[in-house]
C-alpha positions as CSV (number, residue, x, y, z in Angstrom):
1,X,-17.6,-8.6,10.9
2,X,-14.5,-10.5,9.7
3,X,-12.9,-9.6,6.7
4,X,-9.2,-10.1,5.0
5,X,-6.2,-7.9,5.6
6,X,-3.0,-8.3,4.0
7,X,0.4,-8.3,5.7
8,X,3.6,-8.3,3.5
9,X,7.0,-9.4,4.7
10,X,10.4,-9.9,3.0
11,X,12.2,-12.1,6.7
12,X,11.7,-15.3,7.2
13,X,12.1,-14.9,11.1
14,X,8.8,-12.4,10.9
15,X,7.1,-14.8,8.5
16,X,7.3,-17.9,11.0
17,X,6.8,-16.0,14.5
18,X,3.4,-14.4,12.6
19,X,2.5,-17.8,11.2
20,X,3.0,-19.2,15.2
21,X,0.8,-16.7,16.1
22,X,-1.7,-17.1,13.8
23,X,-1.9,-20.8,14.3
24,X,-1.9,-20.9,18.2
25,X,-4.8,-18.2,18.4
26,X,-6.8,-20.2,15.8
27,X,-7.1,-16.7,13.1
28,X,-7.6,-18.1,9.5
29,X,-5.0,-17.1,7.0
30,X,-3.3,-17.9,3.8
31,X,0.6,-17.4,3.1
32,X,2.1,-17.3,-0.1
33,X,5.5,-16.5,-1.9
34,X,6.0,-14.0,-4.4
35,X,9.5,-12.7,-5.2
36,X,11.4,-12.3,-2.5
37,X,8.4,-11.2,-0.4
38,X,5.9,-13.5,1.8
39,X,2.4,-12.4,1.6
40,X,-0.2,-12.9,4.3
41,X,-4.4,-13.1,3.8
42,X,-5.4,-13.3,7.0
43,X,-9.5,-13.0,8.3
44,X,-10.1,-11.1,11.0
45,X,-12.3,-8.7,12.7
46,X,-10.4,-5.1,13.6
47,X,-10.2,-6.1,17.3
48,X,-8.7,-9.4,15.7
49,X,-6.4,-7.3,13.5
50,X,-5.0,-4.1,16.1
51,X,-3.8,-7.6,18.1
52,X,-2.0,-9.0,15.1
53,X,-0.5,-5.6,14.8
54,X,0.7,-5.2,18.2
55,X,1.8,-8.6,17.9
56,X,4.1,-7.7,14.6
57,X,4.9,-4.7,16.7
58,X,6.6,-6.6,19.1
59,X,8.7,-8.5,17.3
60,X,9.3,-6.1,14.6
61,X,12.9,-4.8,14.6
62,X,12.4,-0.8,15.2
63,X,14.8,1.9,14.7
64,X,15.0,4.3,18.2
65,X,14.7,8.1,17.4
């Protein structure tokens, strides 16, 4: 069962590369601007969403411990 989960994001590199993604697997979503922040609708199933996590995961800059 689809359903919306939000994704919130203040860089513009993170904002496009998720927005590529989005678009080239065909996932529904809705983008808007509000501050200095980009916020992100996006409907999906959770199989649909863990992917679209790994995804900002991956291209996520990550402090090493």
């Amino acid at each position: 069962m689809k359903k919306y989960y939000n994704f919130e994001t203040m860089y513009i590199s993170l904002r496009d590369e998720l927005r590529s993604y989005l678009k080239d697997n065909n996932i529904y979503y809705e983008l808007s601007k509000a501050d200095r922040y980009y916020h992100f609708e996006i409907l999906t199933d959770a199989a649909g969403a863990q992917k679209i996590n790994n995804f900002i995961d991956s291209v996520s800059i990550t402090e090493v411990v």
